[in-house]
C-alpha positions as CSV (number, residue, x, y, z in Angstrom):
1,X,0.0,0.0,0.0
2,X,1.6,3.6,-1.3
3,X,-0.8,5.4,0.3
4,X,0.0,5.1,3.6
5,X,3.2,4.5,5.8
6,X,4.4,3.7,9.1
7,X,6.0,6.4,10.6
8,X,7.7,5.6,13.4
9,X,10.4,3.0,10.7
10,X,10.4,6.1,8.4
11,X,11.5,9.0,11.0
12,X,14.0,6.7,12.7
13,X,15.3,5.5,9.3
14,X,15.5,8.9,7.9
15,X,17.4,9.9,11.0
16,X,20.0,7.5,11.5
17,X,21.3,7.9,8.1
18,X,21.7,11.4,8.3
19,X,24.0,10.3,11.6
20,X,25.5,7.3,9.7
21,X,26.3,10.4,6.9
22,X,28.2,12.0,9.2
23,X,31.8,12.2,10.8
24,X,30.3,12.5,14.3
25,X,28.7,9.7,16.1
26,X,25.3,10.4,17.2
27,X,23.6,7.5,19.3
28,X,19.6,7.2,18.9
29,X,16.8,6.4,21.7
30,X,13.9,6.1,20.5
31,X,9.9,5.7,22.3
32,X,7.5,4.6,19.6
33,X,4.4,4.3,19.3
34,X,3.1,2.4,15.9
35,X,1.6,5.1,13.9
36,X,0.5,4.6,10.0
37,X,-0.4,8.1,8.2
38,X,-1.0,8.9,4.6
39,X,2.4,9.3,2.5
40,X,2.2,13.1,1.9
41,X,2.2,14.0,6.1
42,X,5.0,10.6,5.7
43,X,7.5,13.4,3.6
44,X,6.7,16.4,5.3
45,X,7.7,15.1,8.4
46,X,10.8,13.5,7.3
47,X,11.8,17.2,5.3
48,X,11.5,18.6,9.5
49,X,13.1,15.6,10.8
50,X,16.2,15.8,8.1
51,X,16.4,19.5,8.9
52,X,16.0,18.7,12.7
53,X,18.9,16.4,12.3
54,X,21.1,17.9,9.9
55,X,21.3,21.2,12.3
56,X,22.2,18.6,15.2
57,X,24.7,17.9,13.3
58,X,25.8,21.5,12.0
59,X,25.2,23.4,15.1
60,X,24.1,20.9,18.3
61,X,26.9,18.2,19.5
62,X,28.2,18.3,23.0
63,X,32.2,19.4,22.6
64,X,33.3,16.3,25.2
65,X,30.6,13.1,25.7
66,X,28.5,11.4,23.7
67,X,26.5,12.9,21.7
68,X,23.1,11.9,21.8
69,X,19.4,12.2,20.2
70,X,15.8,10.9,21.2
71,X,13.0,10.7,18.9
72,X,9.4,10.3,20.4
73,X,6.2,9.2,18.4
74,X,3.2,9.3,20.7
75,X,-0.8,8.9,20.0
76,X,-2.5,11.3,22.3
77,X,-5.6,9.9,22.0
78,X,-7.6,12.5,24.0
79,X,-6.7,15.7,21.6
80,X,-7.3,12.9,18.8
81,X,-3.5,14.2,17.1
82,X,-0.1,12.6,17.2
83,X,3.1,13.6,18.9
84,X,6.5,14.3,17.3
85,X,9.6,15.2,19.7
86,X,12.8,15.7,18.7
87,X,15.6,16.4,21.1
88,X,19.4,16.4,21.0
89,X,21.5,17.0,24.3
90,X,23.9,19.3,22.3
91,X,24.2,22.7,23.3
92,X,20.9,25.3,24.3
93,X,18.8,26.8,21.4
94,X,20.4,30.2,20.9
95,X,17.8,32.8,22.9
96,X,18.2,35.1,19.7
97,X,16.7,32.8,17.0
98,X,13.0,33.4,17.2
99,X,10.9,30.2,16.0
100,X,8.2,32.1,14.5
101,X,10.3,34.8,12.7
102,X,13.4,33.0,12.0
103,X,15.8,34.3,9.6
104,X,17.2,31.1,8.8
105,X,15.7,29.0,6.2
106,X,15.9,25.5,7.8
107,X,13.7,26.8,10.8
108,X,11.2,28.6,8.3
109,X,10.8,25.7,6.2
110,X,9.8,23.7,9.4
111,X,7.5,25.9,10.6
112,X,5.7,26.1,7.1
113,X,5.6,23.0,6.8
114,X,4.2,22.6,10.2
115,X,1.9,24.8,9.3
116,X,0.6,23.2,6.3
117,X,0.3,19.9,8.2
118,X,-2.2,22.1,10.8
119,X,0.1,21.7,13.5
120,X,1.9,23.5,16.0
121,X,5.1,23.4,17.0
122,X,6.6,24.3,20.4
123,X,10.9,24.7,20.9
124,X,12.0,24.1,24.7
125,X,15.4,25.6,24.4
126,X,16.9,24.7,27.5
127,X,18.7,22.5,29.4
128,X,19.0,21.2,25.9
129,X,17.1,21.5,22.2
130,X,13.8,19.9,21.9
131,X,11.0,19.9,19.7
132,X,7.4,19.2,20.6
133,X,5.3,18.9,17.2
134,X,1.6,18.0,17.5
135,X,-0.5,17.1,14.2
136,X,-4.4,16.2,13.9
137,X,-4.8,12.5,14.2
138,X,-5.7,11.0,10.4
Protein backbone atom coordinates (compact mmCIF):
# COMPACT_ATOMS: atom_id res chain seq x y z
CA UNK A 1 0.00 0.00 0.00
CA UNK A 2 1.57 3.63 -1.28
CA UNK A 3 -0.83 5.36 0.34
CA UNK A 4 0.02 5.09 3.62
CA UNK A 5 3.24 4.47 5.83
CA UNK A 6 4.42 3.71 9.10
CA UNK A 7 6.04 6.40 10.57
CA UNK A 8 7.74 5.62 13.41
CA UNK A 9 10.44 2.98 10.72
CA UNK A 10 10.38 6.12 8.43
CA UNK A 11 11.53 8.98 11.02
CA UNK A 12 14.00 6.67 12.71
CA UNK A 13 15.30 5.54 9.26
CA UNK A 14 15.48 8.89 7.91
CA UNK A 15 17.45 9.85 11.00
CA UNK A 16 20.00 7.47 11.45
CA UNK A 17 21.28 7.95 8.07
CA UNK A 18 21.73 11.43 8.25
CA UNK A 19 24.03 10.30 11.58
CA UNK A 20 25.55 7.33 9.68
CA UNK A 21 26.26 10.39 6.85
CA UNK A 22 28.24 11.95 9.19
CA UNK A 23 31.76 12.19 10.79
CA UNK A 24 30.28 12.54 14.26
CA UNK A 25 28.69 9.66 16.10
CA UNK A 26 25.33 10.42 17.19
CA UNK A 27 23.55 7.51 19.30
CA UNK A 28 19.63 7.24 18.90
CA UNK A 29 16.82 6.43 21.68
CA UNK A 30 13.94 6.08 20.55
CA UNK A 31 9.93 5.69 22.30
CA UNK A 32 7.47 4.60 19.64
CA UNK A 33 4.37 4.29 19.26
CA UNK A 34 3.13 2.42 15.92
CA UNK A 35 1.55 5.13 13.88
CA UNK A 36 0.51 4.59 10.03
CA UNK A 37 -0.45 8.06 8.25
CA UNK A 38 -0.96 8.88 4.55
CA UNK A 39 2.37 9.32 2.47
CA UNK A 40 2.20 13.10 1.95
CA UNK A 41 2.18 14.04 6.05
CA UNK A 42 4.98 10.64 5.74
CA UNK A 43 7.51 13.36 3.63
CA UNK A 44 6.67 16.41 5.25
CA UNK A 45 7.65 15.10 8.43
CA UNK A 46 10.81 13.46 7.25
CA UNK A 47 11.77 17.25 5.34
CA UNK A 48 11.55 18.58 9.51
CA UNK A 49 13.08 15.62 10.81
CA UNK A 50 16.19 15.79 8.06
CA UNK A 51 16.36 19.48 8.85
CA UNK A 52 16.02 18.71 12.69
CA UNK A 53 18.86 16.40 12.33
CA UNK A 54 21.08 17.88 9.88
CA UNK A 55 21.29 21.19 12.31
CA UNK A 56 22.19 18.56 15.16
CA UNK A 57 24.72 17.89 13.33
CA UNK A 58 25.81 21.51 12.00
CA UNK A 59 25.19 23.42 15.07
CA UNK A 60 24.13 20.93 18.28
CA UNK A 61 26.91 18.21 19.52
CA UNK A 62 28.21 18.31 23.04
CA UNK A 63 32.20 19.40 22.56
CA UNK A 64 33.31 16.32 25.20
CA UNK A 65 30.61 13.13 25.75
CA UNK A 66 28.50 11.41 23.70
CA UNK A 67 26.54 12.89 21.68
CA UNK A 68 23.05 11.87 21.81
CA UNK A 69 19.41 12.19 20.17
CA UNK A 70 15.78 10.92 21.25
CA UNK A 71 13.04 10.74 18.90
CA UNK A 72 9.35 10.26 20.43
CA UNK A 73 6.17 9.16 18.44
CA UNK A 74 3.19 9.29 20.68
CA UNK A 75 -0.82 8.91 20.04
CA UNK A 76 -2.51 11.27 22.32
CA UNK A 77 -5.61 9.92 22.02
CA UNK A 78 -7.65 12.52 23.96
CA UNK A 79 -6.67 15.67 21.61
CA UNK A 80 -7.30 12.88 18.80
CA UNK A 81 -3.46 14.22 17.06
CA UNK A 82 -0.07 12.58 17.22
CA UNK A 83 3.09 13.59 18.92
CA UNK A 84 6.48 14.28 17.29
CA UNK A 85 9.57 15.23 19.66
CA UNK A 86 12.81 15.73 18.68
CA UNK A 87 15.58 16.38 21.10
CA UNK A 88 19.36 16.37 21.01
CA UNK A 89 21.50 17.03 24.33
CA UNK A 90 23.87 19.33 22.25
CA UNK A 91 24.15 22.74 23.34
CA UNK A 92 20.87 25.29 24.34
CA UNK A 93 18.75 26.80 21.41
CA UNK A 94 20.42 30.20 20.94
CA UNK A 95 17.79 32.77 22.91
CA UNK A 96 18.23 35.11 19.71
CA UNK A 97 16.70 32.77 16.99
CA UNK A 98 13.00 33.39 17.22
CA UNK A 99 10.88 30.23 15.99
CA UNK A 100 8.24 32.09 14.54
CA UNK A 101 10.31 34.83 12.69
CA UNK A 102 13.40 33.04 11.99
CA UNK A 103 15.81 34.26 9.64
CA UNK A 104 17.19 31.11 8.76
CA UNK A 105 15.72 28.99 6.17
CA UNK A 106 15.92 25.54 7.83
CA UNK A 107 13.75 26.84 10.84
CA UNK A 108 11.22 28.64 8.30
CA UNK A 109 10.81 25.67 6.16
CA UNK A 110 9.80 23.70 9.41
CA UNK A 111 7.54 25.90 10.62
CA UNK A 112 5.74 26.09 7.14
CA UNK A 113 5.58 23.03 6.79
CA UNK A 114 4.19 22.56 10.21
CA UNK A 115 1.89 24.83 9.27
CA UNK A 116 0.57 23.19 6.30
CA UNK A 117 0.28 19.95 8.22
CA UNK A 118 -2.23 22.13 10.76
CA UNK A 119 0.13 21.70 13.46
CA UNK A 120 1.91 23.53 16.00
CA UNK A 121 5.11 23.43 17.03
CA UNK A 122 6.64 24.34 20.40
CA UNK A 123 10.92 24.73 20.90
CA UNK A 124 12.02 24.13 24.66
CA UNK A 125 15.37 25.65 24.44
CA UNK A 126 16.85 24.70 27.54
CA UNK A 127 18.65 22.51 29.40
CA UNK A 128 18.99 21.20 25.89
CA UNK A 129 17.08 21.50 22.18
CA UNK A 130 13.76 19.86 21.89
CA UNK A 131 11.00 19.90 19.66
CA UNK A 132 7.42 19.21 20.63
CA UNK A 133 5.35 18.88 17.19
CA UNK A 134 1.61 18.00 17.53
CA UNK A 135 -0.48 17.14 14.20
CA UNK A 136 -4.41 16.16 13.88
CA UNK A 137 -4.79 12.50 14.19
CA UNK A 138 -5.74 11.05 10.35
Amino acid sequence: NFTKIKISDYLVELVNNVFTLSQKKVSLKTDLDEITIDTSSAVSLGLIFNELATNTLKYGLVKTGENLCHISIKRDLDKKSYQFIYESNGIPFPANINLDHSDTMGLRLITSIVDQLEGTIELIRRPHPRFVIQIPAQ
